[in-house]
Every structure is written in C-alpha cells, then in structure tokens.
GULORO-151937 format. One record per atom (N, C-alpha, C, O): residue in three letters; x, y, z. Coordinates in steps of 0.1 Angstrom, whole numbers, plus 5000, padded with zeros to 4 digits. Example, Ala and Ser with C-alpha at 12.3 -4.5 7.8 and 13.67 -1.06 7.14 Angstrom:
Ala513249435078/Ala512349555078/Ala513249675078/Ala514249675085/Ser512849785071/Ser513749895071/Ser512950005079/Ser513450115080/
This chain:
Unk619914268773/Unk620314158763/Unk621814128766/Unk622514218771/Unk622513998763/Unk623613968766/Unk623713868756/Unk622813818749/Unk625413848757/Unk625813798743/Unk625413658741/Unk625713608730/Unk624513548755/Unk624613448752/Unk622413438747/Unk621613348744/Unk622313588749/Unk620813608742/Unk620713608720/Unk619913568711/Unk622013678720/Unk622313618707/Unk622913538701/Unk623113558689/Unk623313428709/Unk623813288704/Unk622613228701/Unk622813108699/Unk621313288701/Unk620213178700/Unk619813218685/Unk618713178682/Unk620513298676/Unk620413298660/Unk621313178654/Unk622513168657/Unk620713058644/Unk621812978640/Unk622513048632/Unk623713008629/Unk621713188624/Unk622413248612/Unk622013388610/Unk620913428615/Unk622813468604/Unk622313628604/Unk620713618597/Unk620613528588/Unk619813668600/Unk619113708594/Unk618513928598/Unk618814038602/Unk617513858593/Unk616614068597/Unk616414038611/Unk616714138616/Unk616013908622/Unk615713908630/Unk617213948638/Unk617314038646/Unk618113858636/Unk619213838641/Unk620114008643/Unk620814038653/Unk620014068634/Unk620314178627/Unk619814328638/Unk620414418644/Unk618314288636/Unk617414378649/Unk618014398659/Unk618514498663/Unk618014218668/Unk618714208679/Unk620314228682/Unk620814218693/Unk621014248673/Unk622914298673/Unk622314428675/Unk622314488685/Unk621714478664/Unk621614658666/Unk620914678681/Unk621114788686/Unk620514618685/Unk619714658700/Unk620714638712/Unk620614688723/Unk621814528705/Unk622514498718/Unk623414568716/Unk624014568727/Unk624114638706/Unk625014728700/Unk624614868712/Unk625214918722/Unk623514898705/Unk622415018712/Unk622715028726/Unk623115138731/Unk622514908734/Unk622414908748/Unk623714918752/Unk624115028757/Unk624614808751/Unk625314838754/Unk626714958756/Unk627714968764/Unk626015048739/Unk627115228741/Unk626215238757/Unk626815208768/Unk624815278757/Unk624015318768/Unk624515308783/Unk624415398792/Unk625015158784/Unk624915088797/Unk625715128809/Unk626515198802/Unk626015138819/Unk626815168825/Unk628015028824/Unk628014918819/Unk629215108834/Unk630114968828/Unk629814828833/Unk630114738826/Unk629114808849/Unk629214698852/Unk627614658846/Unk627214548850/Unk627114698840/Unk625914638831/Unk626614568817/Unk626314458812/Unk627514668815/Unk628314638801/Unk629314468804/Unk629214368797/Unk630114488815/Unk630414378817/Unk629414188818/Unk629514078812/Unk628714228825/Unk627414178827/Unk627014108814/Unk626813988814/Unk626914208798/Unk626314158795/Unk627014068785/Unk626513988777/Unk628614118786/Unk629814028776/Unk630113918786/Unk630913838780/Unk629813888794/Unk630513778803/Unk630413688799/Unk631413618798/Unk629213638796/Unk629713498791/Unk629613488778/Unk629213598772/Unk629813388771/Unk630613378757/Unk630013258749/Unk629413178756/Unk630213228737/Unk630013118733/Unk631112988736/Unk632213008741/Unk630812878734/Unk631812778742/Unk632512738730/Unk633512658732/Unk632412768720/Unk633012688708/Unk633112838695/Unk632712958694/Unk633612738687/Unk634012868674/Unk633012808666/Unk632412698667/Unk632812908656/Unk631712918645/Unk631313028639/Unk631513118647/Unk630713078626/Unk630413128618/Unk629613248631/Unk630313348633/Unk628413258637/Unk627913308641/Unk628713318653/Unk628913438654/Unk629413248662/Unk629913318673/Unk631113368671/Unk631413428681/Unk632213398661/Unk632713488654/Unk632513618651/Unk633013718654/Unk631313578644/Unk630213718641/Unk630213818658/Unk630613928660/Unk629513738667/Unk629013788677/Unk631113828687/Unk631313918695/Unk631813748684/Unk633113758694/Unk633713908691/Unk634413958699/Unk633213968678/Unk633714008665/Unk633014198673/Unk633514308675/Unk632214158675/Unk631414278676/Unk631514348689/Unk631514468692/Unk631714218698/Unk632014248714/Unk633214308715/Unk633214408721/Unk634214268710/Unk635514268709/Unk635914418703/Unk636714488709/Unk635314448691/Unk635214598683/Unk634214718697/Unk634614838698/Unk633314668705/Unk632414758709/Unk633214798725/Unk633014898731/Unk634314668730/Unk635514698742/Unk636514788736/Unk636814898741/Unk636714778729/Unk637914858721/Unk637115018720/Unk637615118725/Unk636015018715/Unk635315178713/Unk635115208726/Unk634715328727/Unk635215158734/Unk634715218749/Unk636315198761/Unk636415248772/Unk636915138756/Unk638115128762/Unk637915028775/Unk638215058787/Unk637514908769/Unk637614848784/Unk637614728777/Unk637314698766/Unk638514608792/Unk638914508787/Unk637814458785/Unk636714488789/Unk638414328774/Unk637514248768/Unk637414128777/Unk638414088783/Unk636514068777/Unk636613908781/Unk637113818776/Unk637013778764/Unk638013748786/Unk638813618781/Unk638413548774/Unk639313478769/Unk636713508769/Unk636113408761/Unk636813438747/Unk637213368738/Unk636813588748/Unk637013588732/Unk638413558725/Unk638513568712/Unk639413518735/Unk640413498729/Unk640513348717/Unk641313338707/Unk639513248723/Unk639913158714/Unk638313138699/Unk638213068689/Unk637513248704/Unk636413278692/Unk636613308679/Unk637013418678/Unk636413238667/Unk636513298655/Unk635413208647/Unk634413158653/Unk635513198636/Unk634813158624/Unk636113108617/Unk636913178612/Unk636112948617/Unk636512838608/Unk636912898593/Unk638012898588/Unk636012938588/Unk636212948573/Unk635713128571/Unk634913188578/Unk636413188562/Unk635913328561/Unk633913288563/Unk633113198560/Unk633913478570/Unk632013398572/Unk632213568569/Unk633013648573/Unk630813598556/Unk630413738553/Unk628713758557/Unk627713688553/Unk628713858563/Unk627613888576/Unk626213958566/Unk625013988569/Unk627113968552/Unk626013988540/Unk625813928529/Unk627013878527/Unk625013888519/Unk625013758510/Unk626513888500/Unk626714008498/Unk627213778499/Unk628713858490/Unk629013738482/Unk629913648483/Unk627813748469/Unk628513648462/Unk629213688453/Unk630013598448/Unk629213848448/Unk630313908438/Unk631813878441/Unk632113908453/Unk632913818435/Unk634113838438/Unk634214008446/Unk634414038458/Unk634014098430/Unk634714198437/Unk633914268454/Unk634514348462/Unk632614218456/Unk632014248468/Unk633014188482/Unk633414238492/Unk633014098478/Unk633914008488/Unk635414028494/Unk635814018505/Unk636014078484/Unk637614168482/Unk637114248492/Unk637414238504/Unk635714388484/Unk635614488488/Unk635514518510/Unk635814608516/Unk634814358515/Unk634514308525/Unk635714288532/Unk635814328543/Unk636814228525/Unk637714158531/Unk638914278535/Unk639714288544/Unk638614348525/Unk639814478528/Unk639214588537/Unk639814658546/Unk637714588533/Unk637514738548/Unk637214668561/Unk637214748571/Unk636914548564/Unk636314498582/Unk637114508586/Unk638214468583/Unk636614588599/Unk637614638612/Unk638414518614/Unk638214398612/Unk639414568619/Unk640514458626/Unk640214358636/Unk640914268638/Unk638714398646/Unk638714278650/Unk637814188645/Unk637414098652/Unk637214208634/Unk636314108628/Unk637414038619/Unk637613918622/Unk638114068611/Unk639413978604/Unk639713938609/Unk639613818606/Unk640313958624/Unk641113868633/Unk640213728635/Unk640613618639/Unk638913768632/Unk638413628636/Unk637613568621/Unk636613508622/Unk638313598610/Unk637713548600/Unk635913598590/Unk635313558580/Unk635713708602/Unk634513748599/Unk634813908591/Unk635613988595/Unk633813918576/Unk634114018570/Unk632514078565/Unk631514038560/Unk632914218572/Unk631314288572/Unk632114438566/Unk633314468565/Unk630914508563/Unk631514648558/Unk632314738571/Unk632414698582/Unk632814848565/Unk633414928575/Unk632715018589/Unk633115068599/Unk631314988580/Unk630815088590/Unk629715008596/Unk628615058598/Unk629914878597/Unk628714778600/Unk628314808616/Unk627114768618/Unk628914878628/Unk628314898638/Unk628015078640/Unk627715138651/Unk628115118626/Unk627715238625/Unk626215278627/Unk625515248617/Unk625615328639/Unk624315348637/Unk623915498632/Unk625015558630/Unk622815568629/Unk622015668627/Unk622115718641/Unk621515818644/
C-alpha cells in the first residue's frame, strides 16, 4: 500500500481507517527501501484528508528515524480537521492539546495515541 493508495478516501471513515491501520502496519514491517517506495509520492495539494495522511507519514519517519519526503513540506489541512466526530468543545481542546506534533503542524487533531496499535 502507498500513500497515493489512500488518497482515494474523500473522508475518514471505518473503511478509510482499516486501510491507515494496514498502511501504518506495513509500513513499521517494511524494509527501508519498501518504506521509501511507499511515501514517495504525495498528495499534490493540501486538504483535510491529505493533512490527515501528510500527518501520519511524517509522525511514522520520525518513529523510524528516516527522512521524510519533500512532498510533505507544503501538506496540511486549511482549517483545523479532527480525524473523530469532536463535536464537544471540551473533546476538541482535549484533541487539540494531546496530537503529536506532527499532526498540529499540519492543522490535523487526533488523540495521542492514534497510531498506537495492539
């Protein structure tokens, strides 16, 4: 799977969700030039979902220690984008203060432990 296999979600859902956890999955697995392989290419534009996805790539180089791809320097989400329905004020705070640093950086706010698997 590669990151331009999940640009084909317009929006999070359970399906969307399956396939991040699978590409999350693969990629700890991968060797590095698979790993590279499968961040290379990028979305071409910013948005709510390619935020989401710049967000994750970006958090998953950093856990593994390897550079990131240049795509992701100009990727974010326009407007705060929350990766779970957060219509509580205080849910939304609670979102905005724990998402890792590189999902804020790009406007995207998920829990702390959102690429935490089992």
């Amino acid at each position: 799977m590669t990151v331009r296999d999940l640009l084909r979600f317009p929006e999070p859902g359970a399906d969307f969700h399956l396939h991040l956890s699978a590409f999350v999955d693969e990629f700890r697995r991968a060797s590095v030039p698979r790993r590279e392989a499968m961040i290379a290419s990028g979305p071409d534009r910013s948005g709510a979902m390619e935020g989401l996805i710049a967000a994750v790539v970006s958090a998953l180089c950093r856990e593994v220690g390897m550079e990131a791809p240049a795509w992701l320097a100009g990727i974010h989400s326009p407007e705060p984008f929350f990766a779970f329905p957060a219509r509580s004020f205080a849910l939304r705070l609670r979102l905005m203060l724990e998402a890792p640093p590189p999902f804020r950086a790009r406007n995207v706010f998920v829990p702390a432990t959102f690429l935490a698997r089992a």
